[in-house]
PDB file as gemmi writes it, atoms N, CA and C in Angstrom:
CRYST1    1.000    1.000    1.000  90.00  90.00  90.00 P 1                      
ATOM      1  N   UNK A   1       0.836  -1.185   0.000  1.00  0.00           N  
ATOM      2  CA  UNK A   1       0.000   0.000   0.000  1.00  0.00           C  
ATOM      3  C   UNK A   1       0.885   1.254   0.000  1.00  0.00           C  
ATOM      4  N   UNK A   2       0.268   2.346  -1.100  1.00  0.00           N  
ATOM      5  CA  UNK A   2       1.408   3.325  -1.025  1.00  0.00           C  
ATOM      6  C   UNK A   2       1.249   4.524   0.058  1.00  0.00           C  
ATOM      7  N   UNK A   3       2.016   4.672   0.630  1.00  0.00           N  
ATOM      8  CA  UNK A   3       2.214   6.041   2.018  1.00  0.00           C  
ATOM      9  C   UNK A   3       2.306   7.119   1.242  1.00  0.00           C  
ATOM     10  N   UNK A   4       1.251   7.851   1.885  1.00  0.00           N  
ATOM     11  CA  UNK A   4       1.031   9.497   1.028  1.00  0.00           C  
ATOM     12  C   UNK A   4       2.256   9.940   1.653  1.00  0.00           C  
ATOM     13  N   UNK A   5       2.224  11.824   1.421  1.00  0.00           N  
ATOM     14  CA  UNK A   5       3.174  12.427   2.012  1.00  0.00           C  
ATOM     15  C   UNK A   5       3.208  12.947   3.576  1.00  0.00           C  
ATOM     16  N   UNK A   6       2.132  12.625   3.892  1.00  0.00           N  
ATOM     17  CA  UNK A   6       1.702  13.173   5.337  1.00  0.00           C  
ATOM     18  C   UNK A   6       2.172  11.974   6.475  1.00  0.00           C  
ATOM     19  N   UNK A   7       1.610  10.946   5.629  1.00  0.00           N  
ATOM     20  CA  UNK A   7       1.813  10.143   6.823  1.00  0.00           C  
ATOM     21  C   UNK A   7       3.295   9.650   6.770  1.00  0.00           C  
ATOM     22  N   UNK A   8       4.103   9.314   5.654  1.00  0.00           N  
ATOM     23  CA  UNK A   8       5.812   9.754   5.630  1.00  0.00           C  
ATOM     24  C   UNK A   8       6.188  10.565   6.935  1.00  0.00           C  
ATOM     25  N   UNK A   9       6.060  11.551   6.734  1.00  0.00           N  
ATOM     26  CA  UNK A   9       6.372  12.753   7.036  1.00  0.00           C  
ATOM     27  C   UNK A   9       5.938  12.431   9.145  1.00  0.00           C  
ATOM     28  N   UNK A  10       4.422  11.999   8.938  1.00  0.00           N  
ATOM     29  CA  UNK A  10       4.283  11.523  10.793  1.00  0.00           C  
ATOM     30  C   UNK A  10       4.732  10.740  11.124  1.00  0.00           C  
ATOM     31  N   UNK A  11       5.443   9.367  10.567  1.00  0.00           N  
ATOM     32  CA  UNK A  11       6.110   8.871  10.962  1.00  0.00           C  
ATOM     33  C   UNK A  11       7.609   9.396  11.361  1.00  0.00           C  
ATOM     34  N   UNK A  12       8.082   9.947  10.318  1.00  0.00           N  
ATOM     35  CA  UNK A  12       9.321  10.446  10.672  1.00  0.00           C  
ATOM     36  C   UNK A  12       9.335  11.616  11.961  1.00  0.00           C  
ATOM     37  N   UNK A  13       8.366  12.100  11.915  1.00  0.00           N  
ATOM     38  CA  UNK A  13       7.998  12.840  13.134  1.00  0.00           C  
ATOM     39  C   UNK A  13       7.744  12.030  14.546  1.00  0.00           C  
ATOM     40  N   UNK A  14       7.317  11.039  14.478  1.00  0.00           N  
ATOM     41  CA  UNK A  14       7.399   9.874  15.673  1.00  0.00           C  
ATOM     42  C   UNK A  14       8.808   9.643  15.615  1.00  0.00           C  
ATOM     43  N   UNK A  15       9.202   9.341  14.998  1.00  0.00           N  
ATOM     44  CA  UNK A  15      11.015   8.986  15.630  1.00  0.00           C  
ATOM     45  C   UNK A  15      12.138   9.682  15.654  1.00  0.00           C  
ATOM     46  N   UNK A  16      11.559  11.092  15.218  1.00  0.00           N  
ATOM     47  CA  UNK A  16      12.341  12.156  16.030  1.00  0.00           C  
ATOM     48  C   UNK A  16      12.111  12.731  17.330  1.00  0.00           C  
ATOM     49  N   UNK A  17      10.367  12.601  17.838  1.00  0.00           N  
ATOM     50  CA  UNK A  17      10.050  12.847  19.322  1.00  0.00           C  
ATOM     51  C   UNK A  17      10.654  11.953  20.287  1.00  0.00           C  
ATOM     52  N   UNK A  18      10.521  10.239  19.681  1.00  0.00           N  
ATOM     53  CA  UNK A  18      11.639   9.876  21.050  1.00  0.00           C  
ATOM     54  C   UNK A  18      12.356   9.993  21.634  1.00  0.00           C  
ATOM     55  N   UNK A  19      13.255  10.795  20.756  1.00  0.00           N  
ATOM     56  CA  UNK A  19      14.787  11.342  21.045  1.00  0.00           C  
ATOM     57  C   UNK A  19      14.703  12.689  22.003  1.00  0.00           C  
ATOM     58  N   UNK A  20      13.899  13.752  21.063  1.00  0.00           N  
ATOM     59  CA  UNK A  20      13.569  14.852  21.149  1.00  0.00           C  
ATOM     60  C   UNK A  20      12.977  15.441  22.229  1.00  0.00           C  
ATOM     61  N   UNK A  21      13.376  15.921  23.163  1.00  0.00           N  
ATOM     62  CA  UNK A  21      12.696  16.363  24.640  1.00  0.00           C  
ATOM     63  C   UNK A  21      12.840  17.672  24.481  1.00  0.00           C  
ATOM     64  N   UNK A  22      11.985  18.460  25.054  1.00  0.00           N  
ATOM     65  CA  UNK A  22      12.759  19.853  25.478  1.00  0.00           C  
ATOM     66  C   UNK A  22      12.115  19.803  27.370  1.00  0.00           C  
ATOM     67  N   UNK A  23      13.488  20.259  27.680  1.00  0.00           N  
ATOM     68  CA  UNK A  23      13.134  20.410  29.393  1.00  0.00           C  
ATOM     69  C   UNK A  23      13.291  22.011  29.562  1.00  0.00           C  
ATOM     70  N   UNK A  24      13.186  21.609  31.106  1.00  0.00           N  
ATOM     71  CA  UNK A  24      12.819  23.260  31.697  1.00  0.00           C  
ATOM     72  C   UNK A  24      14.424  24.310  31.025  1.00  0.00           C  
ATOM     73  N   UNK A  25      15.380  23.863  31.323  1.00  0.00           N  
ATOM     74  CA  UNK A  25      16.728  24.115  31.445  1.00  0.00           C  
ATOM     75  C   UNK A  25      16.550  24.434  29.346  1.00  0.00           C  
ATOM     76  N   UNK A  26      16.320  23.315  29.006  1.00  0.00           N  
ATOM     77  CA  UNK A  26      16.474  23.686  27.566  1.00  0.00           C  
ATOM     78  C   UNK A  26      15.278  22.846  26.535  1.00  0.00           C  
ATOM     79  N   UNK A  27      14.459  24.229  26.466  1.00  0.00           N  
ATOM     80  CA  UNK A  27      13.086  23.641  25.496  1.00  0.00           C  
ATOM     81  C   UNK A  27      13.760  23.530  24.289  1.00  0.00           C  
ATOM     82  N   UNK A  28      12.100  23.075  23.548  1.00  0.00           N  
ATOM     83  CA  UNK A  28      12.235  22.423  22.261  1.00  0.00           C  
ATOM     84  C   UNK A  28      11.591  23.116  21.316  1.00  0.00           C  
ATOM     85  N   UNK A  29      12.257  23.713  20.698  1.00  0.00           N  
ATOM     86  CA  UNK A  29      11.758  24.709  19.102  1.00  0.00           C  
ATOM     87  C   UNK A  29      10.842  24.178  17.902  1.00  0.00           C  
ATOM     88  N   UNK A  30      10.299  23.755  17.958  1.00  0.00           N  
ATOM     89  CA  UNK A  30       8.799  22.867  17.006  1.00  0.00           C  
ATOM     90  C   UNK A  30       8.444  24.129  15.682  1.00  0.00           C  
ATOM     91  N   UNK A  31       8.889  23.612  14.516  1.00  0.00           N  
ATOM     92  CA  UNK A  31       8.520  24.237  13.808  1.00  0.00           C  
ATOM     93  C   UNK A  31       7.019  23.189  12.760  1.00  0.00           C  
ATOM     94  N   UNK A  32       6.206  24.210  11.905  1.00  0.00           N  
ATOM     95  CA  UNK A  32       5.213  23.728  11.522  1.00  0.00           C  
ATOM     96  C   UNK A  32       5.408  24.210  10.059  1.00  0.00           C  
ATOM     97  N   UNK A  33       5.050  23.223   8.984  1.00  0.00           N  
ATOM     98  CA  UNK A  33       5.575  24.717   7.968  1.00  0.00           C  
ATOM     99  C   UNK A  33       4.244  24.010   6.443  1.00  0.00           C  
ATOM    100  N   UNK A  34       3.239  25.063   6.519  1.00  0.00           N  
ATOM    101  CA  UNK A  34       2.204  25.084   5.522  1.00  0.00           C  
ATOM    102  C   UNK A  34       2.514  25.667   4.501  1.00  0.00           C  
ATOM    103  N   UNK A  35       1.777  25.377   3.388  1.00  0.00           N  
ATOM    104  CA  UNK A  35       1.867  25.738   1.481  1.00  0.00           C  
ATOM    105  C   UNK A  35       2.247  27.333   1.649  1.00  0.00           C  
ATOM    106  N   UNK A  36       1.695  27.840   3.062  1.00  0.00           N  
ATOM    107  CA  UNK A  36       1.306  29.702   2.669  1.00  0.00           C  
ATOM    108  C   UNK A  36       1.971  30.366   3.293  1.00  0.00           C  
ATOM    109  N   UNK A  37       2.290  29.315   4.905  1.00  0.00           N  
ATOM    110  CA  UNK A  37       3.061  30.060   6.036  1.00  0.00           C  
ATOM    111  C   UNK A  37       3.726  29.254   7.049  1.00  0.00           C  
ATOM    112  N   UNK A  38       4.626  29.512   8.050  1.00  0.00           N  
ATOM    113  CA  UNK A  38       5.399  28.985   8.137  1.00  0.00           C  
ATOM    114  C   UNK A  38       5.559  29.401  10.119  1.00  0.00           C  
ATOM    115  N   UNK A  39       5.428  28.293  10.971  1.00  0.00           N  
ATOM    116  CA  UNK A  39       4.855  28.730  12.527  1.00  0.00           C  
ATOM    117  C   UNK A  39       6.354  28.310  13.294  1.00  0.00           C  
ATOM    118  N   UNK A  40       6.532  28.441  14.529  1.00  0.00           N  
ATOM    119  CA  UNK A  40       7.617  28.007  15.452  1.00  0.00           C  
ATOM    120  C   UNK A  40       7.114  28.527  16.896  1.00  0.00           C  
ATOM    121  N   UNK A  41       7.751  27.530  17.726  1.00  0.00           N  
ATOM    122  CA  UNK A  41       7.238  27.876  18.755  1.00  0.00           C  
ATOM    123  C   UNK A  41       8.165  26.843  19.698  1.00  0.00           C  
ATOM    124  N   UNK A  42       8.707  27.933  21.067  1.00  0.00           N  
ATOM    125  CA  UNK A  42       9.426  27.010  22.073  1.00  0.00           C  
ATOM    126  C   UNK A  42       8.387  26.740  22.899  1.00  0.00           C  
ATOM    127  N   UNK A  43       8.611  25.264  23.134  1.00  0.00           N  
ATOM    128  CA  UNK A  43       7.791  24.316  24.066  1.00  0.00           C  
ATOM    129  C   UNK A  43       8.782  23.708  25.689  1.00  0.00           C  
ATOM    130  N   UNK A  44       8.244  24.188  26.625  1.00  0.00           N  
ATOM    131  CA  UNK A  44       8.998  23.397  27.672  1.00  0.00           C  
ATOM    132  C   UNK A  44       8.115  22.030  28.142  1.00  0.00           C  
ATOM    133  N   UNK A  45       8.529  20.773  27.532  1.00  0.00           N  
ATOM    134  CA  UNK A  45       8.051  19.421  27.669  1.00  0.00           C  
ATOM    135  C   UNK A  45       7.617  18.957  28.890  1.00  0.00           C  
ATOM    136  N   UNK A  46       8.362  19.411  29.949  1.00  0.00           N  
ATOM    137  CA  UNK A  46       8.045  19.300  31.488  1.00  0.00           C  
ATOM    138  C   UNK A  46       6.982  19.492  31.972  1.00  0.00           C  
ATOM    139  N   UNK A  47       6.438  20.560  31.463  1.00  0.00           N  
ATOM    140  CA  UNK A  47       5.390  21.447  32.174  1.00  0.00           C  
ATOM    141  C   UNK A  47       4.299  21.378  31.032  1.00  0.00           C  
ATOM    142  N   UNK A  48       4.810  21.302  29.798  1.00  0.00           N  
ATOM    143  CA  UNK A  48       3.425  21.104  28.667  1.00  0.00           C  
ATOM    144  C   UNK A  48       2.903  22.736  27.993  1.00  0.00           C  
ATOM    145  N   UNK A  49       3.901  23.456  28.541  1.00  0.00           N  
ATOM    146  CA  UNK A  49       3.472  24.653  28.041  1.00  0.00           C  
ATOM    147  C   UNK A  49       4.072  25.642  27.046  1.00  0.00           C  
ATOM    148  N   UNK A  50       3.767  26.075  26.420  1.00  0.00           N  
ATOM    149  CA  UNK A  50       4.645  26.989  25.278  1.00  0.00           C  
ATOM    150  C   UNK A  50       4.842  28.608  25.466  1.00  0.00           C  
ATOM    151  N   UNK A  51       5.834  28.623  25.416  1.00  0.00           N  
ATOM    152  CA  UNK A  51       6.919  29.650  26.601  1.00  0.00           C  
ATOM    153  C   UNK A  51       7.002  31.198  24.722  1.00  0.00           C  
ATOM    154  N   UNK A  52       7.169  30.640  23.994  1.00  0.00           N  
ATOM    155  CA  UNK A  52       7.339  31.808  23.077  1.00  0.00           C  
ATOM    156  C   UNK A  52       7.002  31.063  21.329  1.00  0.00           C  
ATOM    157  N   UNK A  53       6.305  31.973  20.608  1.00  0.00           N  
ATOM    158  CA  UNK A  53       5.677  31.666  19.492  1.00  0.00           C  
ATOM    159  C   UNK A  53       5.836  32.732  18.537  1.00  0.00           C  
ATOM    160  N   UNK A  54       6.096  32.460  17.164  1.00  0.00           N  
ATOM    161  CA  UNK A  54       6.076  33.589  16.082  1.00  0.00           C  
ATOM    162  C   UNK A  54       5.915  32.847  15.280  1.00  0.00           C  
ATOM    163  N   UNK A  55       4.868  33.645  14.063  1.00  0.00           N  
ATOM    164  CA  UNK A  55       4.594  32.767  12.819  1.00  0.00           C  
ATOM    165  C   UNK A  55       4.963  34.074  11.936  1.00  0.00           C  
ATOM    166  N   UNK A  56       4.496  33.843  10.228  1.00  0.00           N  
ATOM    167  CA  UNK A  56       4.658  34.166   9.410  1.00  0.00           C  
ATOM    168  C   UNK A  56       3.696  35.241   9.312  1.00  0.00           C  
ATOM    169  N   UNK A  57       2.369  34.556   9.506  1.00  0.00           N  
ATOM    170  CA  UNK A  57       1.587  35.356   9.501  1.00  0.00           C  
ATOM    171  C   UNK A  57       0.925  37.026  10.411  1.00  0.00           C  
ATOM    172  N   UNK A  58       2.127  36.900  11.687  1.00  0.00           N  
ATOM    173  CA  UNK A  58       1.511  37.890  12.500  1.00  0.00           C  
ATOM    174  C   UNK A  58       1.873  39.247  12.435  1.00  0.00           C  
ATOM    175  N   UNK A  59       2.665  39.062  10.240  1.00  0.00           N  
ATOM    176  CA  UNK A  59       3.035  40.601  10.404  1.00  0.00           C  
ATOM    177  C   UNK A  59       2.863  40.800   8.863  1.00  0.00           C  
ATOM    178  N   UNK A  60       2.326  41.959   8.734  1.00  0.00           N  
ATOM    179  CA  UNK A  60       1.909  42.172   6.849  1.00  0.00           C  
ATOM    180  C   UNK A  60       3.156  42.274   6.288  1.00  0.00           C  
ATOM    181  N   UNK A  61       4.450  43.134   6.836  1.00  0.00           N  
ATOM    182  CA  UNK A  61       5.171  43.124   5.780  1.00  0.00           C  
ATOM    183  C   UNK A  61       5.929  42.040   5.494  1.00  0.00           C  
ATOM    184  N   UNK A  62       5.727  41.065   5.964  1.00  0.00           N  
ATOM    185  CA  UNK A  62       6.375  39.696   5.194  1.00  0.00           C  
ATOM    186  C   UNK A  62       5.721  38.978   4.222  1.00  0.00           C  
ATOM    187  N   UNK A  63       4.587  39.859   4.399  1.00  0.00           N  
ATOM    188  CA  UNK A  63       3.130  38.834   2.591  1.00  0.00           C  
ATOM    189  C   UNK A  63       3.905  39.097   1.745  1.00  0.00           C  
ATOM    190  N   UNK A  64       4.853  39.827   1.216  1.00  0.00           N  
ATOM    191  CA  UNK A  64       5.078  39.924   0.180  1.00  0.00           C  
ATOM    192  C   UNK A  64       7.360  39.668  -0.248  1.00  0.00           C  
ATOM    193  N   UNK A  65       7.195  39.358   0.339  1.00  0.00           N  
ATOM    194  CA  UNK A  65       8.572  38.426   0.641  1.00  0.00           C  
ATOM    195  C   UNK A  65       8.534  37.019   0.243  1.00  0.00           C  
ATOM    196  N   UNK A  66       9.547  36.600  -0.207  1.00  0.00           N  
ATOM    197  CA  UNK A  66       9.852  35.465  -0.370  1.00  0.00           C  
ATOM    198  C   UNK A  66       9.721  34.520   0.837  1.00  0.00           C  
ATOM    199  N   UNK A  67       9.293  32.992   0.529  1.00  0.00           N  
ATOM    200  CA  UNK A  67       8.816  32.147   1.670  1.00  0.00           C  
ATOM    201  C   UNK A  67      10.048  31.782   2.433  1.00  0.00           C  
ATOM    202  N   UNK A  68      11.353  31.558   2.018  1.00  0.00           N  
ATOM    203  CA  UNK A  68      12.371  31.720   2.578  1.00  0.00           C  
ATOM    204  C   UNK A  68      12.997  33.056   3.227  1.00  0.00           C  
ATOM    205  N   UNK A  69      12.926  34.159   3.025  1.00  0.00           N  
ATOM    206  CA  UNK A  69      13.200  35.413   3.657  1.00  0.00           C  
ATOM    207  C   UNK A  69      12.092  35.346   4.522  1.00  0.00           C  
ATOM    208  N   UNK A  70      10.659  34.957   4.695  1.00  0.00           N  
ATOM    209  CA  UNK A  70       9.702  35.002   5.751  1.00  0.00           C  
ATOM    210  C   UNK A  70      10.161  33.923   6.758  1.00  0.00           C  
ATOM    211  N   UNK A  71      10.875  32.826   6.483  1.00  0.00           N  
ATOM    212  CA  UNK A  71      11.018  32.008   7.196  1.00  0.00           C  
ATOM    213  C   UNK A  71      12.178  32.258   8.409  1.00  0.00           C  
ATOM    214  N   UNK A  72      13.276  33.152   7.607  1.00  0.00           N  
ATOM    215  CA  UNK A  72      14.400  33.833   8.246  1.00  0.00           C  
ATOM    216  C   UNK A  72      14.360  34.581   9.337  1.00  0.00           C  
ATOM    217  N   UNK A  73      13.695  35.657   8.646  1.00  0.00           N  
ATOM    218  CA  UNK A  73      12.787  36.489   9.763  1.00  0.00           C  
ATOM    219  C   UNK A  73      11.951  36.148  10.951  1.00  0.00           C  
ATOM    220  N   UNK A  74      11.200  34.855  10.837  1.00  0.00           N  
ATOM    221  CA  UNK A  74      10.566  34.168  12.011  1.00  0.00           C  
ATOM    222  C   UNK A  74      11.535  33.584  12.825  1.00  0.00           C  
ATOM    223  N   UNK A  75      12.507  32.863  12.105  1.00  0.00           N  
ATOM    224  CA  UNK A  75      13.551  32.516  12.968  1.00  0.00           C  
ATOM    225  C   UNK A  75      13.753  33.787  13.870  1.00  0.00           C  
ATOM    226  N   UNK A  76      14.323  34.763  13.520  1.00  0.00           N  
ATOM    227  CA  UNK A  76      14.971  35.623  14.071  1.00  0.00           C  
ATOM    228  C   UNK A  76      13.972  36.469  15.629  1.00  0.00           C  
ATOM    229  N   UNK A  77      12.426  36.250  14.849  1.00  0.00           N  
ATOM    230  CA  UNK A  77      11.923  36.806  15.660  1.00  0.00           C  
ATOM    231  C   UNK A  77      11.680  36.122  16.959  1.00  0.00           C  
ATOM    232  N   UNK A  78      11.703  34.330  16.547  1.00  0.00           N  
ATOM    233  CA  UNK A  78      11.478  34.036  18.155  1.00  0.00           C  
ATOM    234  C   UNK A  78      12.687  33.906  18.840  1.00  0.00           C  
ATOM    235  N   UNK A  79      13.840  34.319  18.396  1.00  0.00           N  
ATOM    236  CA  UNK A  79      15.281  34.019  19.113  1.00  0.00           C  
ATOM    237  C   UNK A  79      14.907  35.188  19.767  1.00  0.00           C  
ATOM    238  N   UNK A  80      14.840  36.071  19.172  1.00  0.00           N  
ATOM    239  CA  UNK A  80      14.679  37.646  20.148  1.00  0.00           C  
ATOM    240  C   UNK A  80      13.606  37.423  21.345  1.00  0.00           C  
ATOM    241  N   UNK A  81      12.810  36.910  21.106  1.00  0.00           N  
ATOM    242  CA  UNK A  81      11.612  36.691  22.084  1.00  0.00           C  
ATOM    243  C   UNK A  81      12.334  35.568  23.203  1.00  0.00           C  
ATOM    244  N   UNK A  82      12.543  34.350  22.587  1.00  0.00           N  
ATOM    245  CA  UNK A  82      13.101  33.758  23.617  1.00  0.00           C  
ATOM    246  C   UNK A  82      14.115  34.511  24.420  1.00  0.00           C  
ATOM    247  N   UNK A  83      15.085  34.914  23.651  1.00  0.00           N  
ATOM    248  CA  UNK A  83      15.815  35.674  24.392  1.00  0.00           C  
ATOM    249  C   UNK A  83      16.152  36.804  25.751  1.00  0.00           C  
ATOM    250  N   UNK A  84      14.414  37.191  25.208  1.00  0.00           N  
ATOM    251  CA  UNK A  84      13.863  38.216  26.207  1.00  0.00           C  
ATOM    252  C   UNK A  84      13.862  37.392  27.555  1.00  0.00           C  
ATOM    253  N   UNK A  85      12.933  35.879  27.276  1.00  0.00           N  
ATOM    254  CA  UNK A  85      12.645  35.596  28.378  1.00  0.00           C  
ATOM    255  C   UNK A  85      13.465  34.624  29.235  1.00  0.00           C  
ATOM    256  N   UNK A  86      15.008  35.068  28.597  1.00  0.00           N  
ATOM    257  CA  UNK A  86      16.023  34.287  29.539  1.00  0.00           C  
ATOM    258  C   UNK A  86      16.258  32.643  28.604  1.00  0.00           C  
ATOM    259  N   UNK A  87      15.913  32.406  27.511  1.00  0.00           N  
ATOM    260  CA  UNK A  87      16.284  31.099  27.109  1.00  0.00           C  
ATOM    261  C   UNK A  87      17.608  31.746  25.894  1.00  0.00           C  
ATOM    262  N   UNK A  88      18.479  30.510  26.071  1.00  0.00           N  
ATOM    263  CA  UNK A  88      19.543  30.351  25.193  1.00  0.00           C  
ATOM    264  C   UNK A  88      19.933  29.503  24.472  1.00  0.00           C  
ATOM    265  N   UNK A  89      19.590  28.176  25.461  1.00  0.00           N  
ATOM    266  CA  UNK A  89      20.014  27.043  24.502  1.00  0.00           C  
ATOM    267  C   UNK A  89      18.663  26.044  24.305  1.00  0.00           C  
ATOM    268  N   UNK A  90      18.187  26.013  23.128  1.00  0.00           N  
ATOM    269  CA  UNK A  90      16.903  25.069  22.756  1.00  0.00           C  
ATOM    270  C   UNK A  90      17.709  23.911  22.147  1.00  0.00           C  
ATOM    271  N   UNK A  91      16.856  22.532  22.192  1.00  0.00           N  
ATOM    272  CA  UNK A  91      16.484  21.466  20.649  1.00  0.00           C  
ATOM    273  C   UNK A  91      15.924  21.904  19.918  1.00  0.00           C  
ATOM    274  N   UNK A  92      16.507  21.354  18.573  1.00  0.00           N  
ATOM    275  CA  UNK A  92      15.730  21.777  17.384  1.00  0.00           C  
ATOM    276  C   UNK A  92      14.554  20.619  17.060  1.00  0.00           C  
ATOM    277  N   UNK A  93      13.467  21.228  16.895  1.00  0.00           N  
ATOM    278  CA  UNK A  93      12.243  19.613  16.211  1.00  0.00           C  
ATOM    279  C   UNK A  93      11.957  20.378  15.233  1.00  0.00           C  
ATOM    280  N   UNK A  94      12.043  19.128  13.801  1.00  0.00           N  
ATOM    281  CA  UNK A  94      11.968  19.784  12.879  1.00  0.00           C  
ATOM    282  C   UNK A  94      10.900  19.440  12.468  1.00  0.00           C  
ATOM    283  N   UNK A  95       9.992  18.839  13.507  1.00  0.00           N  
ATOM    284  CA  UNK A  95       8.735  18.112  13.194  1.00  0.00           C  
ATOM    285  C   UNK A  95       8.370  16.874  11.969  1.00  0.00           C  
ATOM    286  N   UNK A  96       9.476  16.467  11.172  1.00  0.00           N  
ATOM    287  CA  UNK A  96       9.111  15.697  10.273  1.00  0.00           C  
ATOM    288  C   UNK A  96       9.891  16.110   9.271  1.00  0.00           C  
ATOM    289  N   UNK A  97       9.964  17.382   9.054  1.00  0.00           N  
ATOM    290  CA  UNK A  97      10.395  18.155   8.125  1.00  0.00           C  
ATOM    291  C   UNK A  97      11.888  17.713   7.509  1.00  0.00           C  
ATOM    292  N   UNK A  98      12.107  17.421   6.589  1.00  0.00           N  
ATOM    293  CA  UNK A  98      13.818  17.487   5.732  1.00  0.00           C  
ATOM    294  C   UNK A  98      14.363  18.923   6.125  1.00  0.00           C  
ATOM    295  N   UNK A  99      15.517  18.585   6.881  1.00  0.00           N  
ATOM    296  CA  UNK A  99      16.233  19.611   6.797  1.00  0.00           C  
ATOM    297  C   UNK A  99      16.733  20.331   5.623  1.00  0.00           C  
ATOM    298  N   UNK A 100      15.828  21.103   4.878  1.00  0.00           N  
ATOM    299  CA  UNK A 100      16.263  22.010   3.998  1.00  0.00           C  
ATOM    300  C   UNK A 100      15.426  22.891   3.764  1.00  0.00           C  
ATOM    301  N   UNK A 101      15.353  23.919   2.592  1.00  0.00           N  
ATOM    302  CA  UNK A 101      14.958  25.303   2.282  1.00  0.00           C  
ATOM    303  C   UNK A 101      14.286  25.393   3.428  1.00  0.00           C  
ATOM    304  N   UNK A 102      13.098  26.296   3.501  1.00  0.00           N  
ATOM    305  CA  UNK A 102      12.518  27.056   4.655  1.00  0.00           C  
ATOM    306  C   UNK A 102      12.821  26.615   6.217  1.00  0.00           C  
ATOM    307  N   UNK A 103      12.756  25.472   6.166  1.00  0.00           N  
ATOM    308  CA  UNK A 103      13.443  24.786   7.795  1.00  0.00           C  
ATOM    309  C   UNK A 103      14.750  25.311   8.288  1.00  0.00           C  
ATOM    310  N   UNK A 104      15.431  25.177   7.150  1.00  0.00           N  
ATOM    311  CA  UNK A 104      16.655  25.630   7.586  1.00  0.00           C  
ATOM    312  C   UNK A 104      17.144  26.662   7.170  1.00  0.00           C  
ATOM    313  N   UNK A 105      16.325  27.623   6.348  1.00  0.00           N  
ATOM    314  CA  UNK A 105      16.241  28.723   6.600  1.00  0.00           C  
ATOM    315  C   UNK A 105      15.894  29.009   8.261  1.00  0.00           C  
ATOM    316  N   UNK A 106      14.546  28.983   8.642  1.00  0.00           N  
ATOM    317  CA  UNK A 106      14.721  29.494   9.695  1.00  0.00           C  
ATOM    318  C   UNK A 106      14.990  29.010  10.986  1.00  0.00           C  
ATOM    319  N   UNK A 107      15.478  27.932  10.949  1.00  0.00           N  
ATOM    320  CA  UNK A 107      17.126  27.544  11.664  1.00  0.00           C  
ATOM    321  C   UNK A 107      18.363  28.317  11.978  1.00  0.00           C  
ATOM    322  N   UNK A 108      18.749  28.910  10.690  1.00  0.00           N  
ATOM    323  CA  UNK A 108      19.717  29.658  10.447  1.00  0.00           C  
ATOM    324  C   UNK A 108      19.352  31.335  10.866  1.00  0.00           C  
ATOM    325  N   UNK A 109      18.167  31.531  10.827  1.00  0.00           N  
ATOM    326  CA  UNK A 109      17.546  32.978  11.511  1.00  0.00           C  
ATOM    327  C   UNK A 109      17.750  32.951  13.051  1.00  0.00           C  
ATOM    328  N   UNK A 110      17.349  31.927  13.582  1.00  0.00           N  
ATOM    329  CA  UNK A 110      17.569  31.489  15.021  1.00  0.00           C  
ATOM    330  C   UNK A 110      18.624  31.694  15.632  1.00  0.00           C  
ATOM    331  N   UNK A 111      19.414  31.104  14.844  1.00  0.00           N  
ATOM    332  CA  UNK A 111      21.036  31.037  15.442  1.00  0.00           C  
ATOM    333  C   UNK A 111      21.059  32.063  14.959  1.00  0.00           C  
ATOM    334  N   UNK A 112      21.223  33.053  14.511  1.00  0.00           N  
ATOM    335  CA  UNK A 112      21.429  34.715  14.231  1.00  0.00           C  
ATOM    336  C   UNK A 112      21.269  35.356  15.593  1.00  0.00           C  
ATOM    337  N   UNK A 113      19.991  34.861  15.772  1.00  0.00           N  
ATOM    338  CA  UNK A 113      19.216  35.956  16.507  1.00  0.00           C  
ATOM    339  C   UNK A 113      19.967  35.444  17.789  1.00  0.00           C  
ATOM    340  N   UNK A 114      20.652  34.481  17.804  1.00  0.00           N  
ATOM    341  CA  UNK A 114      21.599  33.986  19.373  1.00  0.00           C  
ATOM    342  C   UNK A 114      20.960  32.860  19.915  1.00  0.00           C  
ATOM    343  N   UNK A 115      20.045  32.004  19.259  1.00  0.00           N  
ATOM    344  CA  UNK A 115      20.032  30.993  20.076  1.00  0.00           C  
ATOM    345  C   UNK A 115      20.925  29.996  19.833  1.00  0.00           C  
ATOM    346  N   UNK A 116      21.364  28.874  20.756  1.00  0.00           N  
ATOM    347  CA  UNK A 116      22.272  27.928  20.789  1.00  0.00           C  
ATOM    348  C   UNK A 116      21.868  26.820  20.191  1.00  0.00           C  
ATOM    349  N   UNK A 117      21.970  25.467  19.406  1.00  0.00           N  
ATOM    350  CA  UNK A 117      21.320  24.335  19.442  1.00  0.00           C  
ATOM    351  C   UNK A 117      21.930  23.356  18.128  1.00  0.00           C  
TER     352      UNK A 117                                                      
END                                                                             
């Protein structure tokens, strides 16, 4: 039976969470990344709660940017945010995702913006 792309993709996402923790000391950066826009968000696993979030969408002048320069920029914006609130060193979850274009685009925004990982 042939495996669409989604469920590929959740599997490989199941066997990167085993590994993948984020604790109090050092959460876990969960990115989400749709046809239009592109989400992230640090999660502290311990507690179940999500400590800082930026998407694509929560600012007009990136509609008209390239999906990789929007992706950069999100990076950048939740490093600054985390940053604010005292975090430095996260895991990366790439949720499923191939490490390449937009992922690691904003991977590479992250670590700009000073986070460690």
């Amino acid at each position: 039976m042939a495996v669409t792309k989604e469920e590929r993709r959740l599997r490989i996402k199941r066997r990167i969470r085993k590994r993948v923790k984020g604790t109090t000391e050092r959460p876990r950066l969960s990115v989400y990344r749709s046809n239009n826009a592109i989400h992230a968000q640090i999660i502290d696993d311990v507690k179940g709660i999500t400590l800082v979030s930026a998407s694509s969408l929560s600012s007009k002048e990136l509609s008209d940017k390239p999906k990789k320069e929007q992706s950069k920029v999100v990076g950048e914006k939740v490093a600054k945010l985390a940053i604010e609130k005292g975090i430095k060193e996260i895991v990366f979850d790439r949720n499923g995702y191939l490490y390449h274009g937009r992922i690691q685009s904003l991977a590479d925004g992250a670590r700009e913006g000073g986070l460690v990982f």
